[in-house]
C-alpha positions in Angstrom: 15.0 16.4 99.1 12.0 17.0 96.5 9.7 14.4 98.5 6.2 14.6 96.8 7.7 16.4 94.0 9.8 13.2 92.1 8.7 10.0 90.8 5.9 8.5 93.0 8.1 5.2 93.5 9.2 3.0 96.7 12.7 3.1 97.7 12.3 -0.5 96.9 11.8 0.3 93.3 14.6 2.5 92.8 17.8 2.2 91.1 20.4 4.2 91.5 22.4 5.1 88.7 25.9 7.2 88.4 25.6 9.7 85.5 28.9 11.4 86.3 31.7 13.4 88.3 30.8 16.1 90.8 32.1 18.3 87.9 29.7 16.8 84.9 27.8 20.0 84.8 28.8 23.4 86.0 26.8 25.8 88.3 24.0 27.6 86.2 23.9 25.1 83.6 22.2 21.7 82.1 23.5 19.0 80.6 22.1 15.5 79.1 23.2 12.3 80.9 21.5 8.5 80.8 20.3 6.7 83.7 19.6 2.8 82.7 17.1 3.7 80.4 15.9 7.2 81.4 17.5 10.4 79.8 18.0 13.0 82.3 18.5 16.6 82.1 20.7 17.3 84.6 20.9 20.5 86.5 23.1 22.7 88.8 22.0 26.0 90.6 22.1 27.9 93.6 19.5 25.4 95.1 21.6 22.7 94.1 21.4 19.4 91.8 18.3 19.0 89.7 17.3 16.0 87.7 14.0 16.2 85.4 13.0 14.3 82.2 14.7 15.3 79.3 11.8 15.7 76.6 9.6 18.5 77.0 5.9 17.5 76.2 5.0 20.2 74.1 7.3 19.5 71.0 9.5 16.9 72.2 12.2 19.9 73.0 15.9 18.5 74.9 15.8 19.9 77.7 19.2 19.1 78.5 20.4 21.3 75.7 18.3 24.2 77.4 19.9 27.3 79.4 19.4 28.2 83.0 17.6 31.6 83.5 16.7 32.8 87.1 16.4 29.1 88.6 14.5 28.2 85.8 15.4 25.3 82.7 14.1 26.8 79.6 12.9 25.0 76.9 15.8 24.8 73.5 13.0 24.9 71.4 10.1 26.8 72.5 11.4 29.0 75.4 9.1 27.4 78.1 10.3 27.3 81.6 10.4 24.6 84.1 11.8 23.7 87.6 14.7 21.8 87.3 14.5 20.4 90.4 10.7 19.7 90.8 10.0 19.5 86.8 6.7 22.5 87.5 6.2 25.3 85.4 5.2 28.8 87.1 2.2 30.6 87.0 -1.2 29.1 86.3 -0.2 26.2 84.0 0.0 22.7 84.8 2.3 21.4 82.5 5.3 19.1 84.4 7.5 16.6 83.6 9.0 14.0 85.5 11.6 15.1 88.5 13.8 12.6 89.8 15.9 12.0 92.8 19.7 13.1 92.6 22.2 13.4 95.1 26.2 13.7 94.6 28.4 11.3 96.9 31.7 10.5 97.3 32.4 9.4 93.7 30.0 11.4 91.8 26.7 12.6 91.0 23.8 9.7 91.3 20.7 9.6 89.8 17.5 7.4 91.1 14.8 5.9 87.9 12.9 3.3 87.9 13.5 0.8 85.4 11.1 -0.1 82.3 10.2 -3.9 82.1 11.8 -4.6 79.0 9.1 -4.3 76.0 7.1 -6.7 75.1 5.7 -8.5 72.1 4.0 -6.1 69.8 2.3 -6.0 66.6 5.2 -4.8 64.9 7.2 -7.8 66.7 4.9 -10.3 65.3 5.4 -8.4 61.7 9.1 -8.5 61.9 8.2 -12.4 62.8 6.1 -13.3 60.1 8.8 -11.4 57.3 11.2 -13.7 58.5 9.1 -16.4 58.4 8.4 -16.1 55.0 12.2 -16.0 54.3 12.8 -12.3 54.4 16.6 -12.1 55.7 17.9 -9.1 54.7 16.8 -5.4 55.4 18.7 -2.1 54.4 17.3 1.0 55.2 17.0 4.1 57.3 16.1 4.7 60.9 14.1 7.6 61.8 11.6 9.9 63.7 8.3 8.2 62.0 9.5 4.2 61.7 11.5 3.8 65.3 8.9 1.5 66.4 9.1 -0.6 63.8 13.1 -0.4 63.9 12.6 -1.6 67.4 11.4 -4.9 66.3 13.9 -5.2 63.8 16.7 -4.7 66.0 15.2 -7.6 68.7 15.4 -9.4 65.2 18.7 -8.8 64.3 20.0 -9.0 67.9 18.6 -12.9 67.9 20.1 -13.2 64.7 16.7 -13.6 62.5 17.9 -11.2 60.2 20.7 -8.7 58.9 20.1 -5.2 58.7 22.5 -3.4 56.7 22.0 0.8 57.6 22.7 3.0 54.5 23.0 6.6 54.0 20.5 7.2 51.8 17.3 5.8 51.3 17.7 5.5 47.1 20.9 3.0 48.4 18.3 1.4 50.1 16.0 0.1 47.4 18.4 -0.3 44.8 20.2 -2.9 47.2 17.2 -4.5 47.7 16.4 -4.3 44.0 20.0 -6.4 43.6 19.0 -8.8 46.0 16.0 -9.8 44.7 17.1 -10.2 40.6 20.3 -12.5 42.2 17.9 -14.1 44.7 14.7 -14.5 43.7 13.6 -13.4 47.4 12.4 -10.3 48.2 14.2 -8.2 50.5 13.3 -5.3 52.4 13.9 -1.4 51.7 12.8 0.4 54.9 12.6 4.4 55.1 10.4 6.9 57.0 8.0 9.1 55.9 7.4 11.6 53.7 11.3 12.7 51.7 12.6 8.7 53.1 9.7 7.2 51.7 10.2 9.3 48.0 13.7 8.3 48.0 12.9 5.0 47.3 10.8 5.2 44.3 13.7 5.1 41.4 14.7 1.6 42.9 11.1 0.8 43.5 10.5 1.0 39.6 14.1 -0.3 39.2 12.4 -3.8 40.5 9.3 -3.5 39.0 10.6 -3.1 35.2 12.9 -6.0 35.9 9.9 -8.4 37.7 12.1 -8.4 40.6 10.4 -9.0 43.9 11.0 -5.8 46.5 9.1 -4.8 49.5 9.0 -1.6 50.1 8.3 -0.3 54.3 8.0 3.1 55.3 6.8 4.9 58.4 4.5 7.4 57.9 2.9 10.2 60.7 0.1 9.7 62.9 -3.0 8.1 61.2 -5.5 11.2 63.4 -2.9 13.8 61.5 -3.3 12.4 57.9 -5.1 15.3 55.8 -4.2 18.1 58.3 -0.8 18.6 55.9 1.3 17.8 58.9 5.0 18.3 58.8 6.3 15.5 56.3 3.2 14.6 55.3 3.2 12.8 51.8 -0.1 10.5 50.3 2.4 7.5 50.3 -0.3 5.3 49.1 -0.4 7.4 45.8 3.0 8.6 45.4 4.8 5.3 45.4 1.4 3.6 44.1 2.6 3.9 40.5 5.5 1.8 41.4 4.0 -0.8 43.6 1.7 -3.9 42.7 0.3 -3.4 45.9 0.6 -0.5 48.4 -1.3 -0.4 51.6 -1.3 1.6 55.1 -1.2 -0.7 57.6 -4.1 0.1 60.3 -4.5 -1.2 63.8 -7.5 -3.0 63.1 -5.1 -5.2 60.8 -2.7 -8.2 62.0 0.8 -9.0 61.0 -0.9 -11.4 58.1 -0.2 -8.7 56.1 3.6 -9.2 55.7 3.0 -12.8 55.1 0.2 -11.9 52.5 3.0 -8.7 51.4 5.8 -11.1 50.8 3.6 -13.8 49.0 2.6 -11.0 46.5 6.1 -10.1 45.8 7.1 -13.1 45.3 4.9 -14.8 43.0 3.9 -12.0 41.0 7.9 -11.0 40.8 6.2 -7.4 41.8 6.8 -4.5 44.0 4.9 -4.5 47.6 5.0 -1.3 50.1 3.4 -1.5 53.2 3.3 2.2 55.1 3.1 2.1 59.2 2.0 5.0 60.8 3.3 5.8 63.6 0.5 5.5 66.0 0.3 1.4 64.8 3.5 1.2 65.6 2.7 1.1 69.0 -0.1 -1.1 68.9 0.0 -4.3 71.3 0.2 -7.5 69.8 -2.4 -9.1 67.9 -4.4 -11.9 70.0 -6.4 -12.6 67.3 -3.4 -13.5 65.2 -3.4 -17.2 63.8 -3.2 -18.3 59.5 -6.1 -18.8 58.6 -7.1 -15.0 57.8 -7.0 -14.2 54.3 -5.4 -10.4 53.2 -5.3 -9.8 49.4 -4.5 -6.6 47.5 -7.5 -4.3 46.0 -5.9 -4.3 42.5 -4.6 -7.8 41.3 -2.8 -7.7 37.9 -3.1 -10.0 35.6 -1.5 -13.3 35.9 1.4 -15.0 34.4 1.6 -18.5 33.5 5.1 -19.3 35.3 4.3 -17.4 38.8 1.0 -19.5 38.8 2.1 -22.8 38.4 4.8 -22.0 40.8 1.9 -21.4 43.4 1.4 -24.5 45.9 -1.8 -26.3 45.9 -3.4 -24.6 48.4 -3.3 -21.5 46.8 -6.6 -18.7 47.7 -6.1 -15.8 44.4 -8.4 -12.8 44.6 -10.1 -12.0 41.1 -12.1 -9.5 42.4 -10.9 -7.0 40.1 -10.4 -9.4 37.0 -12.6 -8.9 34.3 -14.8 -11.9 33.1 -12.1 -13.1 30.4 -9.0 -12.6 33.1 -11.4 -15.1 35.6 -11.7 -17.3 32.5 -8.0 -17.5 32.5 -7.5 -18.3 36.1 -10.2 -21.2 35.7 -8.4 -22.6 32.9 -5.3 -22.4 34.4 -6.6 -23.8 37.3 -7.6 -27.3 35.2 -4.2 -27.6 33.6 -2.4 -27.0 36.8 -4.7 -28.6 39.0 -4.8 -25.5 41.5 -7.7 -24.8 44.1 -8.3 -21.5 42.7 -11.3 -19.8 44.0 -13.2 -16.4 42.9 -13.6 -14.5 45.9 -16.0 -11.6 46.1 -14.2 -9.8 49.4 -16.2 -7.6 50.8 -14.8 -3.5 50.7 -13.3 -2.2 53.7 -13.9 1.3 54.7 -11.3 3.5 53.9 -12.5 6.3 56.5 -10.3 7.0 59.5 -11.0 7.0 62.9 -13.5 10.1 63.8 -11.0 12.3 65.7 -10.4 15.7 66.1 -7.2 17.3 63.9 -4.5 18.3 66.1 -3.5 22.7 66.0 -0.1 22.3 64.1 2.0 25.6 65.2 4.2 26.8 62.5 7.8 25.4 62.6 10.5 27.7 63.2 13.8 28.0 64.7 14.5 27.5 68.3 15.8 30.6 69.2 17.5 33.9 69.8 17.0 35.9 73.1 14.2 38.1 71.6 12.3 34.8 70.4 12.9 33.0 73.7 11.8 35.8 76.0 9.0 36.5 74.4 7.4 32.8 74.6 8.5 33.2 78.1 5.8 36.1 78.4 3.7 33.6 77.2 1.1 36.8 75.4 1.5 35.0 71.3 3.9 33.3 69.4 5.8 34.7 65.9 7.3 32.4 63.7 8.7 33.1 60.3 8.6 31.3 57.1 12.0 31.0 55.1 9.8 30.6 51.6 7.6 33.3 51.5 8.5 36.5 54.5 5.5 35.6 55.7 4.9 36.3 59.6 2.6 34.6 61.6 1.3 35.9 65.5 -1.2 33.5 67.0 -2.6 35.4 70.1 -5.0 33.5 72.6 -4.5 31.2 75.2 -2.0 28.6 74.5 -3.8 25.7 76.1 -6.9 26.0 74.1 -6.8 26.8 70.6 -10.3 27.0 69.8 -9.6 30.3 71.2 -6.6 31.8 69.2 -6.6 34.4 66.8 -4.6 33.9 63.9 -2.7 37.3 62.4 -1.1 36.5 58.8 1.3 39.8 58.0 2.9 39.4 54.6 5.9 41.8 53.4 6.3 43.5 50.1 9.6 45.2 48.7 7.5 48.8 48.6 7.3 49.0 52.2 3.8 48.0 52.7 2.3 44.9 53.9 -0.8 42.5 53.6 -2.9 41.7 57.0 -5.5 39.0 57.3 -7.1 37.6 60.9 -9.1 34.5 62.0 -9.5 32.1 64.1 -7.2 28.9 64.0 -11.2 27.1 64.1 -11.9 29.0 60.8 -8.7 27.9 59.1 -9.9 24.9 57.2 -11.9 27.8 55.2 -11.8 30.8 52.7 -9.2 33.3 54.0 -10.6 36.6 55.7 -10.5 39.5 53.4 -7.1 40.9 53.3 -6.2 44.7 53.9 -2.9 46.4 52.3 -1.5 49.1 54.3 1.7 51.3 54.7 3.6 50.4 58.2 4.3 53.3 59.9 8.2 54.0 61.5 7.8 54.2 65.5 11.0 54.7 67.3 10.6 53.1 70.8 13.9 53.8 73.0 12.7 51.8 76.2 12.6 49.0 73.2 15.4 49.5 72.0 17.4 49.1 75.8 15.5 45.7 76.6 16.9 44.4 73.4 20.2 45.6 74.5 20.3 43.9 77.1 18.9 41.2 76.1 21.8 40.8 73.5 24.2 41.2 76.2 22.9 38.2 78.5 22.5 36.3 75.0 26.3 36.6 74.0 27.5 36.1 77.7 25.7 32.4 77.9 27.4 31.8 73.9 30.5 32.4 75.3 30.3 30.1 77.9 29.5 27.1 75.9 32.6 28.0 73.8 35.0 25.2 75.5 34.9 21.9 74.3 32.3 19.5 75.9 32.8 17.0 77.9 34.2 14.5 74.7 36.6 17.2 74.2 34.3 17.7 70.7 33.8 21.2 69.5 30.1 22.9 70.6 27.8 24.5 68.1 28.3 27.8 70.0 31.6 28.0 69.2 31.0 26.7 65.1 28.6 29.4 64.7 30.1 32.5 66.4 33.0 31.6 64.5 31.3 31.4 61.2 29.6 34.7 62.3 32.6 36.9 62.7 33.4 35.7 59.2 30.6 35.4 56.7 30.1 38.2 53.9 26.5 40.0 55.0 25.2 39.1 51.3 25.7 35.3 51.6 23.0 32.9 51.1 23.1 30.1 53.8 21.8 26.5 52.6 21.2 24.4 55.8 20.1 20.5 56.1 17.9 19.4 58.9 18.7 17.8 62.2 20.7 18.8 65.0 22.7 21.3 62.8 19.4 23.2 62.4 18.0 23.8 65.5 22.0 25.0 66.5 22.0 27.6 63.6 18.9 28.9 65.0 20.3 29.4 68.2 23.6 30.4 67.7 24.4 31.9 64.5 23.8 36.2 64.5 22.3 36.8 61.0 23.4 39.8 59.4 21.6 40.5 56.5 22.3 36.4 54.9 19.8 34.8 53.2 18.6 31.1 54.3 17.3 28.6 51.8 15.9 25.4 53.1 14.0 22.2 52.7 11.0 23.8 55.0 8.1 21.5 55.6 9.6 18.1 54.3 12.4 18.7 56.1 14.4 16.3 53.5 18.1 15.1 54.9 20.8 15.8 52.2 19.2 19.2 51.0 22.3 21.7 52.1 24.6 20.7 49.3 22.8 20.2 46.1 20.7 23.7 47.8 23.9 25.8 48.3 24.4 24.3 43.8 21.0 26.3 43.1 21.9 28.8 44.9 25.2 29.2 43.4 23.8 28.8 40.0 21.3 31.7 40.8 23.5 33.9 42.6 27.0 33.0 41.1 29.0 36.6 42.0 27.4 35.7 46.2 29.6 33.4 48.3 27.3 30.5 49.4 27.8 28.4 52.5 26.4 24.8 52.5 26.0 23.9 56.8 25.2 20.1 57.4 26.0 17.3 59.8 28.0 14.3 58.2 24.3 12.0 58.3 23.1 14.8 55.6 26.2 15.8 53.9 26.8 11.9 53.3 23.6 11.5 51.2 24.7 13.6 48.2 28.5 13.7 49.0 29.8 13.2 45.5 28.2 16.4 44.4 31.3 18.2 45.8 33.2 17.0 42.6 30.5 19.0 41.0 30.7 22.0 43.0 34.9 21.5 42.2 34.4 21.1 38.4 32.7 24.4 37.9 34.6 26.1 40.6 31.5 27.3 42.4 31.9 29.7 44.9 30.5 27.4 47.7 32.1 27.2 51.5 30.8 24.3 53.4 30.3 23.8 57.1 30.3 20.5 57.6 29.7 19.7 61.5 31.0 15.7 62.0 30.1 13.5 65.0 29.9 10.4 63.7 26.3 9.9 64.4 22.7 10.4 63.0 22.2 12.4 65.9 18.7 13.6 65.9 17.4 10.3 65.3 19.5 8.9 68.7 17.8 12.1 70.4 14.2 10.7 68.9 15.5 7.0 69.8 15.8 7.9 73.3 13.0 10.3 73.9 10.7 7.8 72.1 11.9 5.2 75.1 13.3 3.1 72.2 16.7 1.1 72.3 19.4 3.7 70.3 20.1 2.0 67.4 21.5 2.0 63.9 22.6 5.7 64.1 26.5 5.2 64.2 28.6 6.4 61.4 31.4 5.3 59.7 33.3 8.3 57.7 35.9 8.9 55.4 38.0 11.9 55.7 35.7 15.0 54.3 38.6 17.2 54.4 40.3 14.5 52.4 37.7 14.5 49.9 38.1 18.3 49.2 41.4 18.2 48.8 41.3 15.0 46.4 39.4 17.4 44.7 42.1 19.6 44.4 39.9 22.5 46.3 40.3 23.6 49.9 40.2 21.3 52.3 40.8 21.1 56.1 39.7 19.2 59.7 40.1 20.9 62.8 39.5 19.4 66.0 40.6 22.6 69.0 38.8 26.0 69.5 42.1 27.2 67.9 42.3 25.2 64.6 38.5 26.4 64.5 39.0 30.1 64.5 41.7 29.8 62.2 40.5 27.2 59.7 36.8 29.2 59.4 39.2 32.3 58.4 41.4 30.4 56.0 38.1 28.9 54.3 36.9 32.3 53.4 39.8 34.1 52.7 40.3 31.6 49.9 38.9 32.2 46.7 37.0 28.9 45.3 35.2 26.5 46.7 36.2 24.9 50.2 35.4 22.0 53.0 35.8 22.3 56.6 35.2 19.4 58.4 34.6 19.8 62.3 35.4 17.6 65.2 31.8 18.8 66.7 29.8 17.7 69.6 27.1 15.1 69.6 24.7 17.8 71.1 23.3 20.6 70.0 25.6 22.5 73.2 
């Protein structure tokens, strides 16, 4: 069938797995489907059933959620083609994924993988372990891109019943629950976020449990350890922001074992203090520890001073660091230490280096949508790549080989309102410098008809393909293509668009036709919950413009009560509110991170019920009829308005 092509595997290692009827995909198209523990982007064309991996290397695109163009799967996110049979790209590049065998039979379409052994102990295992050992029970927190190996070992955890996870809906729930636990307990529990906007969620219950000398550990995931100081897309200091909060915050490095949590816990606990502990993502997929065993001593840098009752709570074997006492504070300890007959010892420890591993910086490409027809085709050409930036109309054009960035030149073009425009070049290696001295010129109006016709036509394959995906999918859930031409036909051309992040994103960029609407966005945090209290500013800025809040339920959840403000000062706000019942980027991360899919299921009350409670518009539609009519009924109506939609759990 594709013989050298697929998975080098023996028959003898295959397992053959049914992912559907002969109808689960139709000709010229690509759907998503699971094989044991494979995702698979499954394919139908003129040359017949294709089955590749679903991630695409380059950003981590779904390829399942692609389109089919002249044989060829293209990339959702970055226009890049591949074979959806064999998993090749054309031309000269050597980028592949993974093909897999497929054939249809009798009762459907099958699907050959070969299964993962099931994962081992890991570091982050044996640091679930040792919280647990220590008499951590209880965790509530927030699965996502940057902590999902970690989340991994809690969920082995709270499958063998070590511990309870309780999954929240917004990371500020998170610590103050924890906070709660600990003043009724004694015990620390655990808040657990990811990085960069999780992580700064928890700070107000962080200092909640410090000003009461309640006992909290804080957990958060943080990016890559070789991409810290490159300002990488969420990248916070967490050390330093939550620092101020925390007795003792430290970034957990692969050099370290899981000692830490049972040195993190004993902190919290006898001090009646705040510990955070940040795991980047790259140690959470260190291998366990062999050199793991009790007898290796992990203090904080910064010990605070000491209070009586915590210290003669301490058992007699006891080690305290006074390291960074001064000489009456070690005077203390010593006298304590004779009244409570401790074996307190002053320990000079020697300072680690702080440096990271030598490594080059990864090239970070701008973000932007995954998009249009123009966007796509021209990645396809593979001569540069525009992006745009929401904040600042500020284009960027990298030209160069795509493969080598050493190489690329880097073209800055910023717009002004008189009709001119700054340009500055360099090379991406000259970046970490001074910018290039910046020319301001007038842009001079070409008319290019043979331009003009490609783009026509381009618009005209573009619509076709949206219309297609109009049906329901195969959960009889509305798609995004059908939620966004909809909301197309029937948004004012002055609006101002305030979107969250997640799968609701990317499927704006793909689908919606601006016409002249403004976007405002969270950007580079890419912060969850931002569309509602963003459409508010945007109202309060622009009160005489109809704004229009888009979010998934994950998002909308996190600052839901906010809608009672938007209906006590009547603000002109329409909100999109696109309902699956699922975080469902993070599943999509779970699963192309060949993590177990966990802790993303939702549980939610009636939106639409909510708005009308509210006594402002309110309404849930589940068809492609109620669709088209509730989107014209919400803006036809004057006020503020919800409508909640039955949608898809994929961007389709």
């Amino acid at each position: 069938m594709m013989g050298n092509e697929l998975q080098e595997e023996t028959m003898s290692e295959l397992t053959w797995f049914r992912v559907g009827d002969a109808d689960v995909v139709a000709l010229n198209e690509v759907t998503v489907v699971q094989a044991g523990h494979h995702v698979i982007a499954l394919s139908k064309t003129a040359d017949g059933w294709g089955a590749i991996a679903n991630r695409c290397p380059h950003q981590g695109g779904p390829l399942g959620e692609g389109l089919i163009e002249d044989c060829w799967l293209v990339c959702p996110w970055h226009g890049w083609e591949y074979d959806p049979q064999s998993g090749e790209t054309p031309g000269p590049f050597d980028d592949r994924v993974t093909a897999y065998q497929v054939e249809e039979r009798g009762d459907g379409v099958y699907v050959a993988v070969r299964e993962p052994a099931e994962h081992g102990s890991t570091l982050m295992t044996q640091l679930v372990d040792r919280l647990v050992e220590e008499g951590v029970d209880t965790v509530f927190g927030m699965v996502g891109h940057s902590n999902l190996g970690f989340a991994d070992a809690l969920r082995a955890a709270e499958l063998d019943g070590s511990l309870r996870y309780i999954g929240i809906r917004h990371e500020g729930a998170a610590a103050f629950a924890a906070s709660a636990y600990g003043k009724l307990t004694g015990r620390p529990a655990v808040c657990f976020a990811i990085a960069g906007p999780g992580a700064t969620n928890l700070y107000t219950g962080m200092w909640d449990a410090k000003l009461s000398t309640t006992p909290l550990l804080a957990i958060t995931g943080q990016i890559p350890t070789p991409q810290l100081g490159t300002r990488a897309f969420q990248e916070v200091p967490l050390e330093q922001a939550l620092g101020p909060a925390a007795g003792w915050s430290k970034r957990l490095s692969a050099s370290d074992g899981p000692e830490v949590a049972t040195a993190m816990v004993n902190y919290a606990t006898t001090q009646h203090d705040v510990a955070h502990l940040v795991i980047p993502d790259d140690v959470q997929l260190c291998p366990r520890d062999p050199r793991s065993g009790r007898g290796r001593l992990l203090l904080p840098t910064h010990f605070p001073s000491l209070r009586v009752t915590p210290l003669a709570s301490l058992a007699c074997s006891t080690l305290l660091s006074t390291r960074s006492l001064s000489s009456a504070e070690v005077a203390h300890v010593q006298q304590e230490r004779s009244l409570l007959s401790l074996n307190v010892s002053t320990l000079q420890l020697r300072q680690h280096s702080q440096q990271r591993d030598a490594c080059p910086k990864p090239t970070r490409w701008p973000p932007e949508f995954s998009g249009g027809p123009v966007r796509q085709f021209q990645q396809q050409c593979r001569h540069g790549r525009i992006s745009s930036s929401s904040s600042a109309a500020e284009w960027r054009h990298i030209r160069g080989s795509r493969r080598s960035a050493r190489s690329c030149e880097l073209i800055r073009i910023r717009l002004h309102h008189d009709g001119t425009h700054t340009t500055s070049r360099c090379l991406l290696s000259q970046m970490q410098g001074p910018l290039p001295r910046r020319s301001r010129t007038a842009v001079p109006a070409v008319d290019r008809p043979e331009l003009r016709a490609w783009l026509a036509a381009r618009w005209e394959w573009w619509r076709a393909r949206k219309e297609s995906r109009r049906e329901v999918d195969t959960d009889g859930r509305l798609t995004s293509a059908a939620v966004f031409d909809d909301l197309g036909r029937e948004i004012p051309s002055d609006a101002i668009v305030a979107l969250d992040v997640g799968n609701t994103t990317y499927s704006f960029g793909r689908y919606f036709e601006a016409d002249g609407q403004r976007v405002v966005m969270s950007g580079w945090l890419g912060s969850i919950g931002y569309a509602l209290p963003g459409a508010i500013g945007a109202a309060a800025a622009f009160p005489d413009l109809t704004v229009v809040a888009i979010a998934g339920d994950g998002g909308f959840a996190q600052y839901a009560m906010e809608l009672a403000t938007v209906a006590k000062y009547g603000l002109n706000i329409k909100v999109v509110l696109l309902s699956n019942d699922e975080l469902g980027k993070i599943t999509a991360e779970q699963q192309l991170a060949d993590t177990h899919v966990w802790a993303t299921s939702l549980k939610n009350p009636s939106w639409a019920g909510m708005a009308t409670s509210l006594d402002i518009f309110g309404r849930r539609v589940t068809t492609p009829q109620e669709l088209e009519a509730g989107m014209a009924d919400l803006f036809n109506h004057t006020g503020p308005g919800l409508l909640e939609i039955r949608s898809s759990r994929l961007q389709y």
